[in-house]
Backbone as ProteinMPNN parsed JSONL, in Angstrom:
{"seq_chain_A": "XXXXXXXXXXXXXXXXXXXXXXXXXXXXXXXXXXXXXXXXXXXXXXXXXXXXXXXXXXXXXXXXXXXXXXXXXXXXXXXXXXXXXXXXXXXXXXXXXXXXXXXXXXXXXXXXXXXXXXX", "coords_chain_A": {"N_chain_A": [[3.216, 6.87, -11.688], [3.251, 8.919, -14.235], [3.469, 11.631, -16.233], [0.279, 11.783, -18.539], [-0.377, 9.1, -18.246], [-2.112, 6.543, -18.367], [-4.634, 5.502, -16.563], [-6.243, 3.57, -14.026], [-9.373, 4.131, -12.003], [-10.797, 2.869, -8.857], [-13.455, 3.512, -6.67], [-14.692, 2.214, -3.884], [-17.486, -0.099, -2.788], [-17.708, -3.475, -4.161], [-14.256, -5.151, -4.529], [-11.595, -6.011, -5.577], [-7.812, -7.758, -5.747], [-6.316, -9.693, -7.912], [-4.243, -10.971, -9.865], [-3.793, -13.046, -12.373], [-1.357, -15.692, -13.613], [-0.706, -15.021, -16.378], [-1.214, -12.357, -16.713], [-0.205, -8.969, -17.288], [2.17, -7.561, -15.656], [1.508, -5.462, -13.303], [1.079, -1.681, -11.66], [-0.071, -0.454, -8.815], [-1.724, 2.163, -7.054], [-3.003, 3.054, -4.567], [-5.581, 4.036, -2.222], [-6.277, 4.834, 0.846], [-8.108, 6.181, 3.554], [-8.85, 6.683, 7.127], [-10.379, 4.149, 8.5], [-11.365, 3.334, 6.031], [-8.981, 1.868, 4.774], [-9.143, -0.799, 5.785], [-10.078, -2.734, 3.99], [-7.972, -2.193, 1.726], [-6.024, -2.688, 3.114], [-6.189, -5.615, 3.365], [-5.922, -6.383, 0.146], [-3.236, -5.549, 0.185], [-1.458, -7.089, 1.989], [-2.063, -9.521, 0.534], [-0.349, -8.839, -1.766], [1.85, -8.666, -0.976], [1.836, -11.415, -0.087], [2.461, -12.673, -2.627], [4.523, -11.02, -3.87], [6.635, -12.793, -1.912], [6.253, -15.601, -2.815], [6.77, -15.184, -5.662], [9.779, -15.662, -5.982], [9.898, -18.203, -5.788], [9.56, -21.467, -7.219], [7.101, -22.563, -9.872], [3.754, -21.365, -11.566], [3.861, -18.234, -11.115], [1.976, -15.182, -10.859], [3.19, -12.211, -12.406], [4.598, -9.211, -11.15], [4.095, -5.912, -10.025], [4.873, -2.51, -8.783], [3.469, -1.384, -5.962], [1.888, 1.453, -3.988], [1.254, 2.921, -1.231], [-0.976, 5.333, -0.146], [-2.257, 6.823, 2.635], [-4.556, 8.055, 4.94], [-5.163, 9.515, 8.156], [-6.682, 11.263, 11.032], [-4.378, 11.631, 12.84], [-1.242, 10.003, 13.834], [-1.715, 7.866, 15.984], [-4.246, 6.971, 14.989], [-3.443, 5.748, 12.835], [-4.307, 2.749, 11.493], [-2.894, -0.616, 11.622], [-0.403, 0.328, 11.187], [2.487, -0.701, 12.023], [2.846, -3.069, 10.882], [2.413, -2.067, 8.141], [4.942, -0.777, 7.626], [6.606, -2.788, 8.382], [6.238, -4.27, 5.989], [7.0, -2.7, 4.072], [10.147, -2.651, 4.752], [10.472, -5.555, 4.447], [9.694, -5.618, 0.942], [11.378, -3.872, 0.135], [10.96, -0.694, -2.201], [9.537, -2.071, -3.842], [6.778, -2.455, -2.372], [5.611, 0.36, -0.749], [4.987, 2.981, 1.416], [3.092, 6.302, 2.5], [2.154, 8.008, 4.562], [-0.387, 10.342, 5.684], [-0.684, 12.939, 7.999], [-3.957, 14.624, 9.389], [-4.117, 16.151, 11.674], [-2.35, 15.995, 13.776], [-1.333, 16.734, 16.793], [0.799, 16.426, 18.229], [4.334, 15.254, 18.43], [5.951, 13.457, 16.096], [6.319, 10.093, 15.925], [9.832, 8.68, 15.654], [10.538, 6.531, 14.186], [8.28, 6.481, 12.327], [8.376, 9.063, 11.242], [9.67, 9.595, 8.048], [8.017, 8.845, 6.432], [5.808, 10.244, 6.988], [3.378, 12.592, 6.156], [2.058, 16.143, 6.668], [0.446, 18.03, 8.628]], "CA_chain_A": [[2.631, 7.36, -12.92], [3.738, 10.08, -15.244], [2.09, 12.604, -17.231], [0.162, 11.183, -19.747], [0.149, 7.765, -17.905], [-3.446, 6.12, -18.117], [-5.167, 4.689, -14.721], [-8.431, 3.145, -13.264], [-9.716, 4.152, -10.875], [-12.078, 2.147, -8.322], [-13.8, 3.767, -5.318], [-15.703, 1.776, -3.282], [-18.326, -0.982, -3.688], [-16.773, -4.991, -3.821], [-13.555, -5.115, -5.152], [-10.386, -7.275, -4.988], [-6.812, -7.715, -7.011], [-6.468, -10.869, -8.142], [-3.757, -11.346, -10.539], [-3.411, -14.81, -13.155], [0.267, -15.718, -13.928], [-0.468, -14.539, -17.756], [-1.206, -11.177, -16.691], [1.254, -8.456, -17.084], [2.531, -6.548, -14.308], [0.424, -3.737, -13.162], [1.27, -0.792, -10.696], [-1.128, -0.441, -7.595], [-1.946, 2.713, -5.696], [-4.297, 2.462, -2.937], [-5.56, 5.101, -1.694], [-7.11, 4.843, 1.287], [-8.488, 7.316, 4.572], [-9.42, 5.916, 8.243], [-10.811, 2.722, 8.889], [-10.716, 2.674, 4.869], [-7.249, 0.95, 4.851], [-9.275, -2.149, 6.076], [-10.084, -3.557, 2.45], [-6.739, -2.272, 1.11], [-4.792, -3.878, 4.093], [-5.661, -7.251, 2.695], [-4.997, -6.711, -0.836], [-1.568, -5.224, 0.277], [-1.209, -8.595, 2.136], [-1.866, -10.588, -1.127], [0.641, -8.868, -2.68], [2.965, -9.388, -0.22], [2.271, -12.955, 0.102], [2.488, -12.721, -4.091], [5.623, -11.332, -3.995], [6.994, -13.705, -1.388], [6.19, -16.753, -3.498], [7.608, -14.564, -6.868], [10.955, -16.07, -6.655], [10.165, -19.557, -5.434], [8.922, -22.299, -8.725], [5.546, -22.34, -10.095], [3.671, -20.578, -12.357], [3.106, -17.319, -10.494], [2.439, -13.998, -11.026], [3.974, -11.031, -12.657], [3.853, -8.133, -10.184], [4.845, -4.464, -10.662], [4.944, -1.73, -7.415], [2.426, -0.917, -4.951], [2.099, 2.483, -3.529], [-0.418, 3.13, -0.536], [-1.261, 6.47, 0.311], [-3.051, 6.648, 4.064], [-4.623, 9.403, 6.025], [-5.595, 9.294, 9.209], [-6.091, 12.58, 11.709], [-3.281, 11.407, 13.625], [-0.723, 8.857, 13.485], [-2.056, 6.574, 16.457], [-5.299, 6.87, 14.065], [-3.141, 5.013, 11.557], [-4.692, 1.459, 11.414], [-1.882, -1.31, 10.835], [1.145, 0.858, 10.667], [3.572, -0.998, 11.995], [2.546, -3.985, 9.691], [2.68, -1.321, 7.064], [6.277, -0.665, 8.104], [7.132, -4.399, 8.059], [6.16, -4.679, 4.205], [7.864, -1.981, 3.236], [10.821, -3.108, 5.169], [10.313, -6.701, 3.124], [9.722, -5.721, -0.219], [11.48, -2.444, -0.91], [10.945, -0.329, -3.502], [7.776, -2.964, -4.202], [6.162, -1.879, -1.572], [5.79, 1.859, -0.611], [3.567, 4.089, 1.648], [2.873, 7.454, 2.427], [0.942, 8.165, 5.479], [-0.563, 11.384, 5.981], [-1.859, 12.802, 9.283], [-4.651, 16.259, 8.959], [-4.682, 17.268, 13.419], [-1.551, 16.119, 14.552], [-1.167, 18.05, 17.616], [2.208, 15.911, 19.248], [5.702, 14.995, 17.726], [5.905, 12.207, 15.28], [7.853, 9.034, 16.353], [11.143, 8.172, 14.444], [10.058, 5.473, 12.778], [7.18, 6.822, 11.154], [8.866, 10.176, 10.487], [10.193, 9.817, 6.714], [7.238, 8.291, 5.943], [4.441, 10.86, 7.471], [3.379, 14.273, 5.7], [0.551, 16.796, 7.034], [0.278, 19.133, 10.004]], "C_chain_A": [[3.423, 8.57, -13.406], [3.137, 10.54, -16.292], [1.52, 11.613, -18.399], [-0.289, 9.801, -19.482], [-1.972, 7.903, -17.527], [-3.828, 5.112, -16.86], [-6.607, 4.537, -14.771], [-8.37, 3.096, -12.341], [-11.025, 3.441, -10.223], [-12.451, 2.864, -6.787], [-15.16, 2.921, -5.052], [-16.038, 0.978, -3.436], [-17.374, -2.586, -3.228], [-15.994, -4.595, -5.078], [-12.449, -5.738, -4.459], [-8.887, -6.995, -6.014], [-6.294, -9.162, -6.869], [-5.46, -11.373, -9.556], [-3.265, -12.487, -11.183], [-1.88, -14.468, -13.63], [0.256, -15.447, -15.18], [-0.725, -12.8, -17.743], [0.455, -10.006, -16.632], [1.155, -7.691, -16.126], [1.47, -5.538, -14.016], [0.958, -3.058, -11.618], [0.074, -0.62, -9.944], [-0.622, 0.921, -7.463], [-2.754, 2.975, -5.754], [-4.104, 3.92, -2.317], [-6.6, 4.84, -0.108], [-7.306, 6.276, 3.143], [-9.373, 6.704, 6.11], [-9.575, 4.465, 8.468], [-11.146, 2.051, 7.19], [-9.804, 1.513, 4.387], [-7.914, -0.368, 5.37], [-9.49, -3.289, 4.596], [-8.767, -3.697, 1.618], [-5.562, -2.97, 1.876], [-4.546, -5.366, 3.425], [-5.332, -6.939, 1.386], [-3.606, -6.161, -0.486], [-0.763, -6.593, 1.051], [-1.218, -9.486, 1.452], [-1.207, -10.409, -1.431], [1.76, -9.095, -2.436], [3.518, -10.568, -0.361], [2.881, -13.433, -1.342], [4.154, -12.874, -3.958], [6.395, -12.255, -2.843], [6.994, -15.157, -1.461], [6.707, -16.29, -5.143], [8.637, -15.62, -7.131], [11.051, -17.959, -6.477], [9.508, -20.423, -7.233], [7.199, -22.151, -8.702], [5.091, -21.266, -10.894], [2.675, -18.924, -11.179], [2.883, -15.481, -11.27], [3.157, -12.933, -11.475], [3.732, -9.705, -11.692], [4.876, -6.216, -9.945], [4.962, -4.07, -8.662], [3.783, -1.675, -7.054], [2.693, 0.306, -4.002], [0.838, 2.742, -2.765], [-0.223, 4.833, -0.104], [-2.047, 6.472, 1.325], [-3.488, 7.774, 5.005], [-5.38, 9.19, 7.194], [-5.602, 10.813, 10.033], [-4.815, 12.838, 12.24], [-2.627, 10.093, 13.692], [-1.489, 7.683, 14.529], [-3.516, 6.614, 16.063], [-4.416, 5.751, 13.029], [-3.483, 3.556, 11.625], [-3.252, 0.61, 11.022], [-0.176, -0.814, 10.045], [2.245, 0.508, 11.081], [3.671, -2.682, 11.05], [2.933, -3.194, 8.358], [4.214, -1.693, 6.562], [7.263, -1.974, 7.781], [7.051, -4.721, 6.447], [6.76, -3.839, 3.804], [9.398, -2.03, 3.392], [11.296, -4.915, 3.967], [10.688, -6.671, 1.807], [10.492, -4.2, -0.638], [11.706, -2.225, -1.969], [9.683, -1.05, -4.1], [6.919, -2.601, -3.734], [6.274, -0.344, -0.575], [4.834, 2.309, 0.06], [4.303, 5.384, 2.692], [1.78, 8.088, 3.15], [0.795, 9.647, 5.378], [-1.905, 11.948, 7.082], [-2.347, 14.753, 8.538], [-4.565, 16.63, 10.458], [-3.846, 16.647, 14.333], [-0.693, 17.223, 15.162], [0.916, 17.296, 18.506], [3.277, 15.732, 18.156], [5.267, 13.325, 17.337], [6.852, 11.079, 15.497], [8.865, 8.882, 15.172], [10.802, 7.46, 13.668], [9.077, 5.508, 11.679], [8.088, 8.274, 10.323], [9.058, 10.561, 8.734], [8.909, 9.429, 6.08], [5.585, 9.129, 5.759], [4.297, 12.517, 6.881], [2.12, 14.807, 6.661], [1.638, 17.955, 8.053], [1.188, 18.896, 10.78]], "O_chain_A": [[4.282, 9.056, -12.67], [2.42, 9.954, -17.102], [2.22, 10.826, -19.036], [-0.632, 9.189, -20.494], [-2.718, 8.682, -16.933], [-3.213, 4.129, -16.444], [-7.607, 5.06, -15.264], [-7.663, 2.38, -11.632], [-12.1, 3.389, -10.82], [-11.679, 2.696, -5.843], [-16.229, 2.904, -5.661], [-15.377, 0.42, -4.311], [-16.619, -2.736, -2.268], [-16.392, -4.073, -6.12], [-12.306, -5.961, -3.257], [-8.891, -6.141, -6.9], [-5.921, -9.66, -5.807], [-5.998, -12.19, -10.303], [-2.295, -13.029, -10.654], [-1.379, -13.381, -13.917], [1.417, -15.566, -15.574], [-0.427, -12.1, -18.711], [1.591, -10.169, -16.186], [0.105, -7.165, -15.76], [0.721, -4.984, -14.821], [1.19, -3.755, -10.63], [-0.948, -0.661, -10.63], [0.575, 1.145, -7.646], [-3.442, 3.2, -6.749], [-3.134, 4.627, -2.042], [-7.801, 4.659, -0.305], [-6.415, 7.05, 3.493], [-10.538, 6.323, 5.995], [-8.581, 3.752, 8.604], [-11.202, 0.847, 6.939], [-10.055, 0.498, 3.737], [-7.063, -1.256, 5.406], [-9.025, -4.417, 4.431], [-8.398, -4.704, 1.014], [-4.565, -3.566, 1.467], [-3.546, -6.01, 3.108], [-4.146, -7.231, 1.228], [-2.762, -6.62, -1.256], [0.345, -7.0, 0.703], [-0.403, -10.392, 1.624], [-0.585, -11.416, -1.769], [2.624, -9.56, -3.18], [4.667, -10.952, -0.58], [3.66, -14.385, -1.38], [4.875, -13.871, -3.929], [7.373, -12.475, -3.558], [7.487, -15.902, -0.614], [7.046, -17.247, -5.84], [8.598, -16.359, -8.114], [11.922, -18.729, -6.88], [9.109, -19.752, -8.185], [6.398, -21.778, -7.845], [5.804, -20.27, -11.021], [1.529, -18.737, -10.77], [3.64, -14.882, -12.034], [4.023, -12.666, -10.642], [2.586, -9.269, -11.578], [6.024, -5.805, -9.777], [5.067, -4.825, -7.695], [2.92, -1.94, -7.89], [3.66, 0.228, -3.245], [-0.293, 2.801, -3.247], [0.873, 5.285, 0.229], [-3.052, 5.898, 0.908], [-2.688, 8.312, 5.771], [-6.412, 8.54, 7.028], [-4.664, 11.571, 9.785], [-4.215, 13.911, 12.183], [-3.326, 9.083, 13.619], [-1.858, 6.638, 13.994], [-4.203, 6.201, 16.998], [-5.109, 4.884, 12.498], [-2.433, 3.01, 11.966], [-2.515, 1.116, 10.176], [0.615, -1.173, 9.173], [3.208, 1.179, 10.709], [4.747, -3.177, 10.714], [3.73, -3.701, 7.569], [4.623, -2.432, 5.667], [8.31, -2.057, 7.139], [7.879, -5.426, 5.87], [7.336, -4.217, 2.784], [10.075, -1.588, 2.465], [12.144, -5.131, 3.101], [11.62, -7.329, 1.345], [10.153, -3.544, -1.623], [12.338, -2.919, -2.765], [8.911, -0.436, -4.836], [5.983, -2.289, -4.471], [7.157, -0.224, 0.274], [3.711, 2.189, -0.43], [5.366, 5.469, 3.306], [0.765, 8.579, 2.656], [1.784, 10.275, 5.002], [-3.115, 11.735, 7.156], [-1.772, 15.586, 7.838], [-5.083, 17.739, 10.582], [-4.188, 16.575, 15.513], [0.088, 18.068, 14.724], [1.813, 17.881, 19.114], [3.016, 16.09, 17.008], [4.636, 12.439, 17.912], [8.056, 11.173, 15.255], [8.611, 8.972, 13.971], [10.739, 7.691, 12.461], [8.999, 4.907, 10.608], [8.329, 8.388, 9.122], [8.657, 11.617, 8.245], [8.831, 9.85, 4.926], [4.653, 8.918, 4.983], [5.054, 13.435, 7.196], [1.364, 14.051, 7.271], [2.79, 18.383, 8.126], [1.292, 19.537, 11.825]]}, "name": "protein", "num_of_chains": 1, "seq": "XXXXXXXXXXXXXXXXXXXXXXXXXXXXXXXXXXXXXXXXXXXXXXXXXXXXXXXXXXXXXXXXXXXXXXXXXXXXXXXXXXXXXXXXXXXXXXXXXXXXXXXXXXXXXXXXXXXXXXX"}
């Protein structure tokens, strides 16, 4: 987003992303915090699977970026982060996240490193 840049927001409640192949693109971010990330896990898996049928035939989808934002106290709090890791690996630049730990007391592994802000 960028200044000025209009958004909806959804907390909570039933909710899904469900894009028809006449829709236009739309930017995702997901915000989610703990055991949160369980609803947004699967739509970040839809979009995956989305874009991973993108380039093949058929009428699919238009599909912009996805940006997750994730907090957890501590990284082995992070639900599904090396799945994370794997989609962003996949789709880059499509897929993006941005973990952040609040009471990490130990050193952060390499692989999460670039990826992990906080404490």
């Amino acid at each position: 987003c960028t200044l000025d840049s209009e958004v909806a927001l959804r907390v909570g409640g039933d909710f899904f992303f469900d894009p028809q192949p006449g829709d236009s693109p739309v930017n995702l971010v997901l915000i989610a915090g703990g055991v949160g990330i369980n609803p947004l896990f699967s739509i970040l898996l839809h979009i995956a699977d989305l874009h991973g049928y993108q380039e093949g035939k058929g009428n699919r989808p238009k599909l912009g970026t996805v940006k997750l934002y994730y907090s957890a106290k501590t990284t082995s709090e992070l639900l599904f982060k090396k799945n994370i890791l794997g989609l962003m690996k996949a789709f880059p630049g499509r897929i993006t996240c941005c973990f952040h730990v609040t009471q990490q007391r130990s050193q952060i592994c390499e692989e999460l490193q670039p990826h992990v802000t906080g404490k």
